[in-house]
LUMSEDREN-235065 format. One record per residue (C-alpha): residue in three letters; x, y, z. Coordinates in pm, whole numbers, plus 50000, padded with zeros to 5 digits. Layout:
<rs>
ALAXYZ
...
</rs>
This chain:
<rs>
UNK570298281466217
UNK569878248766340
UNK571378232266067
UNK574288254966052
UNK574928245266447
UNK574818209166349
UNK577328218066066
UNK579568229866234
UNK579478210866518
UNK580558182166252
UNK583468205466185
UNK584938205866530
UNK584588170166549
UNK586338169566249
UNK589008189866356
UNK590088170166671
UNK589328138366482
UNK590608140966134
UNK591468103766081
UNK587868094566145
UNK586628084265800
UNK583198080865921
UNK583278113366022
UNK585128127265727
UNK582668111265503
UNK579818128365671
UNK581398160565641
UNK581638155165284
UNK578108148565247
UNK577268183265407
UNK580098198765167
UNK577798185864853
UNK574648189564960
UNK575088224565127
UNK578798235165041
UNK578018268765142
UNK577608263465511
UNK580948235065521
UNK584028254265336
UNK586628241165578
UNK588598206565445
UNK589168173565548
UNK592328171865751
UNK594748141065745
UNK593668126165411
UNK590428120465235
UNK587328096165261
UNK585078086365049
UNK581138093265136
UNK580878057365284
UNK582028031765029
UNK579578006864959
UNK580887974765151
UNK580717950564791
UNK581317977364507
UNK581597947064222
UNK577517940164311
UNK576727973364368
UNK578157980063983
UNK575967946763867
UNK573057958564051
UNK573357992063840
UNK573877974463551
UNK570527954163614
UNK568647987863628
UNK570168001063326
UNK568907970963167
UNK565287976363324
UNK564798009363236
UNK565038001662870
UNK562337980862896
UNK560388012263041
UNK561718040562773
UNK558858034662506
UNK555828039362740
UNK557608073762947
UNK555378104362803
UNK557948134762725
UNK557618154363023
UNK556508187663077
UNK558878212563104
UNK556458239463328
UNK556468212963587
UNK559078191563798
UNK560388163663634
UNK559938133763804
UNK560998097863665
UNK558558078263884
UNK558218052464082
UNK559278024063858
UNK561998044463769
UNK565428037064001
UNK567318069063964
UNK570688067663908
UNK572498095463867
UNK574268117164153
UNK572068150264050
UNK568898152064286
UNK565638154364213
UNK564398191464301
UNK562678189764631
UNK561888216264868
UNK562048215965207
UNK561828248765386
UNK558518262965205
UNK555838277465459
UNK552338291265397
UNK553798325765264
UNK556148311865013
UNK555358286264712
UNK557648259864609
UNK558298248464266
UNK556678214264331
UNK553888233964317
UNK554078247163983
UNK551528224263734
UNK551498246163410
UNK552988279263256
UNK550288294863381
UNK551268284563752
UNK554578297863704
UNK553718332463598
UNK551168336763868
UNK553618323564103
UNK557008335364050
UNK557438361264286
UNK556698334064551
UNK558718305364445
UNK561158290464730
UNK564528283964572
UNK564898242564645
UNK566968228164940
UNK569688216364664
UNK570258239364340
UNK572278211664170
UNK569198198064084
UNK568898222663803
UNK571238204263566
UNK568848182563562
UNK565188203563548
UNK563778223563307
UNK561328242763507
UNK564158249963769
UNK566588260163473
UNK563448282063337
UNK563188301063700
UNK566748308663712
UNK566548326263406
UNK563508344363489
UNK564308354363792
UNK568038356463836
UNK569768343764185
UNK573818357464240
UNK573328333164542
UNK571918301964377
UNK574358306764102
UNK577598303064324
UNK575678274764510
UNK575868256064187
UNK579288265064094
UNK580368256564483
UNK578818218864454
UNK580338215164056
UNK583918225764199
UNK583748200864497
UNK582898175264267
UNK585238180363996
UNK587918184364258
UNK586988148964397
UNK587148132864055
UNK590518145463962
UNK591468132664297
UNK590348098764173
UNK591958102863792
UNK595148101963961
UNK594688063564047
UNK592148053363783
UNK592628064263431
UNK589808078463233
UNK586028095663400
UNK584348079163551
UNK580248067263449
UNK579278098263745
UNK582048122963569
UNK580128110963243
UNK576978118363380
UNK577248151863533
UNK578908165463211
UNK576088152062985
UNK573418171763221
UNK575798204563267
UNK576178204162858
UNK572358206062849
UNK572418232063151
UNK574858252062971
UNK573268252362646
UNK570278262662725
UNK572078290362994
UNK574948300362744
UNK577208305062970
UNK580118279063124
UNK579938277363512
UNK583708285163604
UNK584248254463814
UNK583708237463481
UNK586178255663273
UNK588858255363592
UNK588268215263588
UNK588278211563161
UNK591838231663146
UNK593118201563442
UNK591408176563253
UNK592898186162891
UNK596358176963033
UNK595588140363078
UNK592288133962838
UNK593048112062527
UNK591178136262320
UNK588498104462180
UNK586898096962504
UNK583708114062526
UNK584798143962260
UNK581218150062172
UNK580708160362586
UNK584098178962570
UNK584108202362309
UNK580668210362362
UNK581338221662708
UNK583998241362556
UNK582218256462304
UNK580898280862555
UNK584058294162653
UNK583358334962696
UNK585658359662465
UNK589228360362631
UNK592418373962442
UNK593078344762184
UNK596508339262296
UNK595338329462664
UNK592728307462511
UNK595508294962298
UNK597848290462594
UNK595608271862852
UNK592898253662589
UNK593438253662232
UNK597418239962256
UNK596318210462464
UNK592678205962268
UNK594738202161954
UNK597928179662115
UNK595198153962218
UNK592728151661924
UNK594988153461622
UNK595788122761474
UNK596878130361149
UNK593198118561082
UNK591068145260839
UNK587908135161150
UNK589938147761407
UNK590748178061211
UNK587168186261125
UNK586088174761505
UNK588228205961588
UNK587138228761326
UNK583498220761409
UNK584708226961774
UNK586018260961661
UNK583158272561435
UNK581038265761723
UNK582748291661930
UNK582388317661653
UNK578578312961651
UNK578388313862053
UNK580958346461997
UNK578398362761714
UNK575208356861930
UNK576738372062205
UNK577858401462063
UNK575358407361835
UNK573198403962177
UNK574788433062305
UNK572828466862286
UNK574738490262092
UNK574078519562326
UNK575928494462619
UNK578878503762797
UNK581638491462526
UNK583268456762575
UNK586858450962692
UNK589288458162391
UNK590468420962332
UNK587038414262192
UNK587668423161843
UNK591008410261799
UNK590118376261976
UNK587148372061741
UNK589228380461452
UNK592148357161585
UNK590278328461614
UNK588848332261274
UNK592068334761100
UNK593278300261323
UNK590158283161183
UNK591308292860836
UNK594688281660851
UNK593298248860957
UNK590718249160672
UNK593468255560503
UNK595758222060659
UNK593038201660567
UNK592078205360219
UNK595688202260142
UNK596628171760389
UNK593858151960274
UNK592178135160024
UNK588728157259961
UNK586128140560053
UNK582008151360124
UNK582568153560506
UNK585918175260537
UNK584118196560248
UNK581058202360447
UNK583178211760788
UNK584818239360573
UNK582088252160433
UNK580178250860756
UNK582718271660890
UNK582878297360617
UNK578898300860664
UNK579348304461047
UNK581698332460943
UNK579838348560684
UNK576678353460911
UNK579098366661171
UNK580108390760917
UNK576748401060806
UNK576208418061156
UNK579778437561128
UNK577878463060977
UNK576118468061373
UNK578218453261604
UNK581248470261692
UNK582688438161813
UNK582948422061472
UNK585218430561186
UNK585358412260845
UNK587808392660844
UNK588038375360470
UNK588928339160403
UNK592388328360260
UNK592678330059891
UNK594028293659850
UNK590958276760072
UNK588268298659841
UNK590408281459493
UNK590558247559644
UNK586638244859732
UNK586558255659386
UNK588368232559199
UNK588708201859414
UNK585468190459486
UNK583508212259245
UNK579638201159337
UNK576848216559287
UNK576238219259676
UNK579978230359728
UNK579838260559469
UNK575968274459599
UNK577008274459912
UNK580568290459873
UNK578718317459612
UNK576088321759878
UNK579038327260144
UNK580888354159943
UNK577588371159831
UNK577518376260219
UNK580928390060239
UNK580008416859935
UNK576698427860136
UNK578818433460434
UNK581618451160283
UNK579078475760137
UNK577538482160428
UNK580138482360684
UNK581438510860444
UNK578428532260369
UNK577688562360523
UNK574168565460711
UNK572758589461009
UNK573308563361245
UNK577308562861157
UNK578368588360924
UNK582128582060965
UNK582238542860870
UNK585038518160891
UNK587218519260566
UNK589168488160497
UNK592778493260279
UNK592268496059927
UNK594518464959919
UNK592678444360154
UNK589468450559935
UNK590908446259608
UNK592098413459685
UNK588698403259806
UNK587578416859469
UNK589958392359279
UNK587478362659446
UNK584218377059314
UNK585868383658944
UNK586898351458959
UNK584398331259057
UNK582058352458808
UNK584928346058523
UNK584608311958591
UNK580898300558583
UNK578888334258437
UNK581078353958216
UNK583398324958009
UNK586738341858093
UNK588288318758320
UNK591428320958435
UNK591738357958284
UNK594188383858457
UNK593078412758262
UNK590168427058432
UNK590228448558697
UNK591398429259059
UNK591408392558876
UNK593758371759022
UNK593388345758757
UNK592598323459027
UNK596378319759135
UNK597238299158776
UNK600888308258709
UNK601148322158375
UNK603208291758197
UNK600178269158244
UNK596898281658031
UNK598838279257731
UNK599678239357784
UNK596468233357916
UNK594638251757639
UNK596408227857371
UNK595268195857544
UNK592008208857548
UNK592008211057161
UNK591268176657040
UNK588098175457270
UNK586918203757085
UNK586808221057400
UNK588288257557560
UNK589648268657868
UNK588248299857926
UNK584518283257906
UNK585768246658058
UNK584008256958387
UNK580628282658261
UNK577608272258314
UNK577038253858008
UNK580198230158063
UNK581068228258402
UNK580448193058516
UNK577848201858792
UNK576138224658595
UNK575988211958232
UNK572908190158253
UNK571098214058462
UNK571918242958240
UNK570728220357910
UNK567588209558134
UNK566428246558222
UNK566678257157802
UNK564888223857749
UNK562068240758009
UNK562058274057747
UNK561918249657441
UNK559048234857569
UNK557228269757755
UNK557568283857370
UNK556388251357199
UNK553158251557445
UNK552598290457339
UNK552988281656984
UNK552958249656777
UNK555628243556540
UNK557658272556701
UNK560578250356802
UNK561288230456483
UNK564748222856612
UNK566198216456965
UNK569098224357057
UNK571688192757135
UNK573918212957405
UNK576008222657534
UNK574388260757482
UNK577078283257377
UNK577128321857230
UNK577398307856850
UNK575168279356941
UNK572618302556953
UNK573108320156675
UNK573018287956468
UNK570018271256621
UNK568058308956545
UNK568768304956202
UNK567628268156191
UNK564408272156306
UNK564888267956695
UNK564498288756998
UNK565338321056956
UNK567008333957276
UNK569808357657335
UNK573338348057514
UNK572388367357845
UNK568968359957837
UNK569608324157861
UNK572558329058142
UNK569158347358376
UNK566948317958304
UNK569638294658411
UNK570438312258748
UNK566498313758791
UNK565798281158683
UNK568338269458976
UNK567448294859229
UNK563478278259240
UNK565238243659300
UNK567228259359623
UNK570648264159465
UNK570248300859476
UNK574398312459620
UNK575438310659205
UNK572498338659126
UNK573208357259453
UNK577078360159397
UNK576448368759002
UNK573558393259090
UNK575248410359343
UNK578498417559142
UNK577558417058800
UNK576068452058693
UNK573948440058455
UNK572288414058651
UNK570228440058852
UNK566848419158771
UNK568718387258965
UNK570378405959278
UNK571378442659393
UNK573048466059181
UNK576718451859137
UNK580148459859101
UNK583138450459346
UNK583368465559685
UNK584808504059640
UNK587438510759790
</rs>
């Protein structure tokens, strides 16, 4: 109580004497240090909390510290995060965010100064005094650890109070000095690291990121930025659009393919922060406001249009190729959990991206991990639409919307298992989008090469596969050579091909069937850890049962 007196006995003073900036600067310092007990503002302008007199050697004297405490780094043992961090006292400290101290503990109560071990905190939790200033949790494990443990409603809007005043101060100060400032810097570094390990955005942040969007130059700390926004919670996708995605994309695109994959790493982040939560939800919970599904699904299809933008905007390069498929794999796990969470429908990827990642930048990286991805996609589909006790009456998807996602797996498998590609004849192929003038054309320039089209991209010739395909029948040459002597009087030169095989049987070599060699291929590259080919092929090829599931498309 006597604190609060003293409070707001500084407010009265205030009051009659609002051009004091003495006074006005202590008032402030009550207002950050305990906002809850000053909510009243300055009157007649604003003062800062008692400028330094010489601000040009206060910044070189911070400057010289800097400098120290590099000198200090390599000897600081990591500290322990069951006990308050302390920097020491060769340490200057520099940032605005206090240190957690406690100072209105008694003999019945414990505070977390305390608190030595893991141990210490169990025993003690019950007791713990919440410290004097709760900002100090951006900064402290063990304080960020009891908050979780032992949830506070009051704490929580102490922090929030104390962020708002803040960022309210330093938007004042943007307006005269463009840029943030090295505190702004600071405080958003710590309340990323807060917020990751909390999952949750304090609102005075997002209120103060939608102010700042309208005047950032989208480069200036972008790392801090869109990882604060990262965490923004499920809201209808066109008010997210409206207030944070419109001005996120105004200020980082540059007609640059890094600031397009900045923002569609920015955007598959959200997804995964959107899946966790979700699938965090017990399904037995009270459901979730209706804009959840269509948000989720919203900002999916945004993130494929822009998948989209970029693989025909720019050049393709290893970097823009690993954002996509990052994204479709951020996607894909989403969609694994459809089947469970109510919150999450699949939502397929756009027919041109899934061709393009094909053809464009065919590595052996790019095609496991985009067979891998629409493995995932076939697993879900199944069992999003099976019946079982737990859901009897499943989602069904339109036959249309699942036969077009069928024309991707036949394909892909057309392509690099079965040597039909670019065939339109089998059930749901798409042919992979080739009009129908071009095979023809194509086909006779292939000639003189002594090459075809349908088998240009199988596992025998495509170019990221040929030499590992040769290498794993060189592995069964020499397994039957090691059984037998003399077995294998004559090795086959490669590429392996249906009538290879044939040929190199009646010459004396390896006798091994067509299919038999397309399994020990997809094994042989599944124990090296590019496994997504054999997943797609064994999950929608029927007669590949011994590599995946039991195929076939997805039923409609």
């Amino acid at each position: 109580m006597h604190m609060a007196n003293v409070t707001f006995g500084r407010i009265e003073l205030s009051r009659s004497f609002s051009h004091e900036p003495a006074l006005n600067g202590l008032i402030q310092v009550y207002r950050h240090h305990y906002p809850e007990l000053a909510e009243v503002e300055t009157i007649g302008g604003r003062a800062s909390q008692f400028a330094h007199p010489d601000p040009e050697w206060r910044e070189r004297l911070q400057k010289i510290n800097e400098s120290n405490l590099l000198g200090f780094g390599d000897f600081q043992s990591q500290p322990s995060s069951f006990k308050v961090f302390r920097e020491g006292s060769k340490r200057i400290r520099l940032s605005i965010i206090p240190e957690v101290h406690t100072y209105h503990a008694d003999e019945f109560t414990i505070s977390l100064e305390e608190v030595e071990n893991v141990d210490d905190l169990v025993e003690k939790l019950d007791k713990i005094e919440l410290p004097s200033q709760m900002i100090a949790v951006l900064d402290d494990p063990l304080l960020q650890k009891y908050l979780v443990l032992r949830p506070n409603e009051t704490a929580i809007k102490r922090i929030d109070r104390w962020l708002a005043l803040f960022f309210d101060e330093q938007l004042i100060k943007m307006k005269n000095v463009q840029g943030a400032s090295k505190t702004l810097v600071d405080v958003l570094g710590k309340l990323l690291g807060y917020t990751r390990y909390t999952k949750k955005l304090p609102k005075s942040a997002l209120a103060f990121l939608k102010q700042y969007l309208l005047i950032w130059d989208g480069r200036q700390d972008r790392e801090l930025i869109l990882g604060l926004l990262s965490y923004v919670a499920i809201r209808p996708f066109e008010e997210l659009q409206e207030h944070l995605f419109n001005h996120l994309e105004n200020a980082i695109l540059d007609n640059t393919p890094n600031s397009a994959c900045a923002l569609l790493n920015f955007y598959s982040s959200i997804l995964s922060h959107w899946t966790v939560f979700l699938i965090s939800m017990s399904p037995s919970s009270t459901p979730g406001p209706i804009y959840i599904t269509p948000a989720f699904a919203a900002l999916a299809n945004h993130a494929s249009y822009l998948s989209l933008s970029i693989l025909v905007s720019y050049p393709p390069t290893i970097s823009t190729f690993s954002s996509i498929l990052s994204y479709l794999e951020v996607l894909s796990y989403a969609i694994s959990h459809a089947p469970t969470t109510p919150g999450i429908h699949i939502t397929t990827p756009d027919t041109q991206t899934i061709y393009l990642l094909l053809f464009l930048h065919p590595s052996l990286s790019t095609l496991s991990r985009l067979c891998s991805t629409l493995a995932i996609y076939k697993h879900a589909f199944v069992a999003t639409m099976t019946p079982t006790p737990t859901n009897p009456s499943p989602h069904k998807y339109p036959p249309p919307y699942l036969n077009h996602f069928n024309g991707f797996l036949m394909d892909t498998c057309n392509l690099l298992y079965r040597s039909r590609a670019f065939n339109k004849t089998d059930t749901n192929a798409l042919g992979c989008l080739l009009p129908p003038s071009l095979p023809l054309p194509l086909q006779h320039y292939l000639e003189p090469q002594d090459l075809t089209l349908t088998t240009l991209f199988s596992l025998s010739h495509h170019s990221s596969l040929c030499a590992l395909s040769i290498a794993a029948f060189r592995d069964l040459e020499d397994t039957a050579e090691e059984k037998e002597e003399g077995s294998v009087s004559v090795r086959h030169a490669g590429p392996v091909g249906q009538r290879s095989l044939m040929v190199l049987k009646g010459e004396g070599g390896l006798e091994v069937g067509w299919a038999e060699y397309r399994l020990e291929v997809l094994r042989w590259l599944g124990e090296r850890g590019v496994g997504g080919i054999g997943e797609l092929m064994g999950c929608t090829m029927k007669q590949l049962m011994g590599v995946g599931e039991k195929g076939g498309g997805v039923m409609a």
